[in-house]
C-alpha positions, 0 to 999 in steps of 0.5 A, a space after each residue: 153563300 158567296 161569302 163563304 165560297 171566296 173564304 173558301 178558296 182563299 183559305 186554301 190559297 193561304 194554306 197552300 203557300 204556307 205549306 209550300 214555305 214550311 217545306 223551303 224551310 225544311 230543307 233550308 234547315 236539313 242543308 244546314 246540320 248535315 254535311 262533311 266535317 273533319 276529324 283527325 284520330 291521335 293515339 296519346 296513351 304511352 301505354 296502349 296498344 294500337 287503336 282503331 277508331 269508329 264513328 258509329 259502326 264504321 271504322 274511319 282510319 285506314 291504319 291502326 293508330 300507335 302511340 304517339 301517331 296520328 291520322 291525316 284528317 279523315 272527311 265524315 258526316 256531320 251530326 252527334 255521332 258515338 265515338 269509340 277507340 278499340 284495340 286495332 284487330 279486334 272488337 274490345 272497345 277501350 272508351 266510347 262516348 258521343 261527339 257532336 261534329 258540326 258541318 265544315 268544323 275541324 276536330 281531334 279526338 285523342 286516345 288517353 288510355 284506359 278504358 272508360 267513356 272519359 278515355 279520350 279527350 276532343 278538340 275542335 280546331 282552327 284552320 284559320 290562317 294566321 298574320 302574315 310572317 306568323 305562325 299559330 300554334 295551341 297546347 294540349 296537356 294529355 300528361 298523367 305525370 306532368 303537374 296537373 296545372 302546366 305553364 307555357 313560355 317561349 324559351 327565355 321569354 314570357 308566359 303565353 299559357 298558364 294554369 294549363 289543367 290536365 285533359 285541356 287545350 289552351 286557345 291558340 297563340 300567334 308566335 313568331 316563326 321557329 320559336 320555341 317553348 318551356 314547360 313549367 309547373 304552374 308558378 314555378 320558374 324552372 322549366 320541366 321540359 324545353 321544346 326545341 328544334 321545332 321549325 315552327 313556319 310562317 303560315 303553318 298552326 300547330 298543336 303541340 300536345 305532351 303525353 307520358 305517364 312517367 316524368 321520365 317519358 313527358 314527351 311532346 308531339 307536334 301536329 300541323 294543323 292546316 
């Protein structure tokens, strides 16, 4: 019996203990995949008209988003969260589809036109500052007339992307401060469209993304980063 008795109580104890650490844990996860993140909205569709975006039910910018604009970072929650642009003002939705938004990361989700869950396309992006005297700078083909594989080089200089595909987002590249670009058709050597007049800074990352459905409206935007 008193074997039993001390079995008992020591089962207990165990038991206890474990139950007290599964809840640490618990919380220890509930704090790690919830929490703010960031997410910038950009309209890169020549022929939409303004749009309005929801994460889930609640609409997360402030002004409807025009054509070749873009938000400020809007702070949100973290989690897989259903994304959808609609036509500012009312309730048609133009593309809905799901985003994973992870705790402290930066995103951007584009408006590409149409009217499909694959009428948008998202980044993460990178906040991390680049080498002293540097600037960082990515690429963003959203352009349904530009070829469907792009080049990027510093004007008169080397490639630094290529094979670009359409709807893809090039890794970041560190460049010298007021550099400027070329556009090329991937394997060509002349360019469709010069990037010039940036004023790209020291410090500052950038995302330059080119849109237009026409090969007279390619265009390009220039968003900073950070």
């Amino acid at each position: 019996m008193k074997t039993s008795k001390k079995f008992k109580e020591t089962f207990s104890a165990l038991l206890l203990i474990f139950t007290a650490l599964a809840g640490l844990t618990s919380c220890s996860s509930d704090s790690e995949i919830s929490g703010n993140a960031y997410v910038r909205i950009v309209n890169s569709s020549e022929s939409a008209p303004p749009q309005d975006f929801y994460l889930d039910s609640s609409k997360v910018n402030s002004s409807a988003v025009v054509y070749g604009q873009n938000t400020g970072y809007i702070t949100t929650t973290s989690g897989n969260r259903k994304a959808r642009f609609k036509t500012a003002g009312t309730a048609t939705v133009n593309s809905s589809s799901n985003i994973n938004i992870n705790v402290g990361n930066h995103y951007t989700v584009y408006y590409t036109g149409g009217n499909s869950s694959s009428a948008n396309f998202t980044t993460e992006d990178d906040v991390v500052a680049p080498a002293a005297g540097k600037a960082k700078v990515r690429f963003v083909h959203l352009s349904s007339a530009a070829a469907s594989n792009v080049d990027l080089a510093i004007q008169g200089g080397l490639k630094i992307v290529s094979n670009l595909a359409y709807k893809t987002a090039s890794a970041y590249q560190e460049v010298d401060a007021a550099s400027s670009f070329q556009l090329f058709a991937s394997g060509s050597s002349t360019a469709a469209l010069t990037l010039s007049n940036l004023s790209l800074q020291a410090g500052k990352i950038y995302t330059i993304y080119f849109s237009g459905s026409t090969t007279a409206t390619i265009t390009y935007h220039v968003m900073v980063d950070n």
